[in-house]
C-alpha positions as CSV (number, residue, x, y, z in Angstrom):
1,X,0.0,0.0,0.0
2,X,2.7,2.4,1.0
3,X,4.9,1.5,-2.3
4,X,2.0,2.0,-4.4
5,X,0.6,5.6,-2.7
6,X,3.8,7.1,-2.1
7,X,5.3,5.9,-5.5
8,X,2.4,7.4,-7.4
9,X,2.8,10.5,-5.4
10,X,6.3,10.8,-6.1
11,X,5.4,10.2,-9.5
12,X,3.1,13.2,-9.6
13,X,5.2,15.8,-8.0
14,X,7.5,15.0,-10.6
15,X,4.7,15.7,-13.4
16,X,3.9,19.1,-11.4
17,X,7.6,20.3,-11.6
18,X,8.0,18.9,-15.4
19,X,5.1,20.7,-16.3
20,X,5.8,23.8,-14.6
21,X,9.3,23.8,-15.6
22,X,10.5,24.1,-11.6
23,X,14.1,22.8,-11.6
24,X,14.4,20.1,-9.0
25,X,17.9,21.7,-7.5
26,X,14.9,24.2,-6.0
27,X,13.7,21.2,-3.6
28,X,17.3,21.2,-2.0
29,X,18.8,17.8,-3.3
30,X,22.4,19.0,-4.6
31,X,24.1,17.9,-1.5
32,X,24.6,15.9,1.3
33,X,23.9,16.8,4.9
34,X,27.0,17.2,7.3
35,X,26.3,14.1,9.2
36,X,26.6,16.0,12.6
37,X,23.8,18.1,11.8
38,X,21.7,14.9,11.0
39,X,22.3,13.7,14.3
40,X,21.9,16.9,16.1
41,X,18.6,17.5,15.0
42,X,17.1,14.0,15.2
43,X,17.9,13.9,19.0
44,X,16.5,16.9,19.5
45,X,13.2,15.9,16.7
46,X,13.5,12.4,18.5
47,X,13.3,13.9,22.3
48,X,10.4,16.0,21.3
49,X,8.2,13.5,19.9
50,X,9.5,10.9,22.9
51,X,8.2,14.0,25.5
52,X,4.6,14.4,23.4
53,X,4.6,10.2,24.0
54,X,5.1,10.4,27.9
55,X,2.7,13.3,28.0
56,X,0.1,11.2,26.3
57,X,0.3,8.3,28.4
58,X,0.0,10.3,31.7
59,X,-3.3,11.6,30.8
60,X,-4.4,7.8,29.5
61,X,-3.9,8.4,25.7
62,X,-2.0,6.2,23.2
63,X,0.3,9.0,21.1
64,X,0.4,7.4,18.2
65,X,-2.4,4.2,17.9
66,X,-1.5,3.7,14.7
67,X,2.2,2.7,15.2
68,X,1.3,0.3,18.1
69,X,-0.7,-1.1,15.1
70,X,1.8,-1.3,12.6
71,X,4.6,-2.2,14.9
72,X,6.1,-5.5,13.4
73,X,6.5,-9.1,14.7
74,X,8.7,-10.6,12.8
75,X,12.3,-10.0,11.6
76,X,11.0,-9.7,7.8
77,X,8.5,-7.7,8.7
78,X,11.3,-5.4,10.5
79,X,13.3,-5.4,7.6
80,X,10.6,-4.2,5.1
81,X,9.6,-1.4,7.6
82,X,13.3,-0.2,7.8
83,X,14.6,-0.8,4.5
84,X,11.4,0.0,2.2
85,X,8.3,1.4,4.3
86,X,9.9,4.0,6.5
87,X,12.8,5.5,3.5
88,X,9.6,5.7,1.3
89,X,7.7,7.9,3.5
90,X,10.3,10.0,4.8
91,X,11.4,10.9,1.1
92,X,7.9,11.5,-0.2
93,X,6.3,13.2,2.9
94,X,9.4,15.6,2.4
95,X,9.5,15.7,-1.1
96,X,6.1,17.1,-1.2
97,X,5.5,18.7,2.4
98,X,9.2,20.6,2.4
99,X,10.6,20.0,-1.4
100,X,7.4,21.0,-3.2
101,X,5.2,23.7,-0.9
102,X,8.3,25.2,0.7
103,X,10.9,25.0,-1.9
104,X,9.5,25.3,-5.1
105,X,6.9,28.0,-4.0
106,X,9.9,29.8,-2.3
107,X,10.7,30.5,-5.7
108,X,7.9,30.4,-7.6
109,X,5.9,32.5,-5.2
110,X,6.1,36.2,-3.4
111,X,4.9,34.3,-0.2
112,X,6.6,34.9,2.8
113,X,9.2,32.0,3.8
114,X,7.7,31.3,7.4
115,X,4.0,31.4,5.8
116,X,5.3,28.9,3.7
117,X,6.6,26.6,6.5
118,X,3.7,26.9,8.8
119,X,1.7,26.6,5.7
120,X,3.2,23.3,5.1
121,X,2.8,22.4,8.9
122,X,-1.0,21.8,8.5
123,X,-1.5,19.8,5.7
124,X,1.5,17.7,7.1
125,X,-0.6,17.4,10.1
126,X,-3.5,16.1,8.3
127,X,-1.6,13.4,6.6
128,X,-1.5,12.2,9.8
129,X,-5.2,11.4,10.9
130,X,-4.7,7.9,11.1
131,X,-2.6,8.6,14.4
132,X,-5.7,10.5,16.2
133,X,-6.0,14.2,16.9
134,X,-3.0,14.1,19.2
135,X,-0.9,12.8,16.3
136,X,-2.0,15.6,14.0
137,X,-0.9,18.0,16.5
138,X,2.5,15.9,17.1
139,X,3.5,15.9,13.5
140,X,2.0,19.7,12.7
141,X,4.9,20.5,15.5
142,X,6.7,18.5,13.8
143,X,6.5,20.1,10.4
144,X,6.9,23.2,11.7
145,X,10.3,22.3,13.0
146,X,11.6,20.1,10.0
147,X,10.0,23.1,7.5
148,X,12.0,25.5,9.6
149,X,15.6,24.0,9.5
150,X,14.8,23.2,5.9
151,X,14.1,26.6,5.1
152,X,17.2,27.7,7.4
153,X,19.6,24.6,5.0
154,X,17.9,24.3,2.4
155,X,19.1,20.6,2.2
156,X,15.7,18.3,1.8
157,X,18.3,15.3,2.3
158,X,18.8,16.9,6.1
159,X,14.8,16.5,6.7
160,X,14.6,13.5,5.0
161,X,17.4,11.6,6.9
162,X,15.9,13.3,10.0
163,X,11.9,12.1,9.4
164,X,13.5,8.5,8.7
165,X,15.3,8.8,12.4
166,X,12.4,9.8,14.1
167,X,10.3,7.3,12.8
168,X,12.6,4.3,13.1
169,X,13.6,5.5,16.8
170,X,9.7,5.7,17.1
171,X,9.3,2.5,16.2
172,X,12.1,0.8,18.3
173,X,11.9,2.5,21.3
174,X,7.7,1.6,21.0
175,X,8.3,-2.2,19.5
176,X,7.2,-3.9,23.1
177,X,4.7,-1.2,24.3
């Protein structure tokens, strides 16, 4: 499922930027992240959503229901979520929440840079449904913070590599909850 929704949206942000002639070096792919700003910033994107989890579970909620039911059981299972699922969401949640309405419109558009991140925020937020209205409010902070040191690099590989972190270390640190 993931494959096939992410890959065809993938597929259709390239389309938009063909069509609209957008070079793809405005998304922020030419380089590599220094490494020690990778891991700086998924500690401190990790210790955030790890604080949001404790603070749900004192006042009897489940953060995120939908990882408890997606967490795997098996070691194959493990290896497609590492390997395939969680890459392929990291790269096209960024891709199209940071890349494509923060980027490109950056240049395409006269609309202020921080309306553009906040702007990005929400509908990043309501991807996330699936994890309750706590998890749209987890990731909207979230988004807010990746589209912010995005904006500040403008290195998508930096969010990317970060999103992949937190979501692995999410589902690691969760795996016997």
């Amino acid at each position: 499922n993931v494959a096939v929704s992410h890959g065809l949206i993938l597929a259709l942000v390239g389309l938009l930027l063909w069509w609209t002639d957008v070079p793809v070096h405005t998304l922020g792919v030419e380089t590599l992240p220094d490494w020690r700003w990778l891991v700086g910033l998924s500690i401190l994107l990790v210790a955030g959503n790890e604080t949001a989890d404790r603070l749900a579970r004192t006042v009897g909620r489940a953060a995120n229901p939908l990882r408890e039911r997606l967490t795997p059981e098996t070691g194959v299972e493990w290896a497609v979520l590492v390997w395939l699922v969680l890459p392929l969401i990291a790269v096209t949640e960024e891709v199209l929440f940071r890349g494509l309405l923060i980027g490109a419109f950056s240049v395409g558009t006269p609309i202020p840079p921080h309306l553009l991140v906040v702007g990005a925020a929400v509908p990043f937020g309501l991807a996330h449904t699936a994890q309750g209205r706590l998890g749209v409010g987890v990731a909207s902070v979230l988004g807010v913070a990746l589209g912010a040191v995005y904006f500040w690099s403008g290195n998508l590989w930096l969010v990317i590599g970060a999103h992949y972190l937190v979501d692995l270390v999410e589902f690691v640190r969760h795996a016997g909850d």
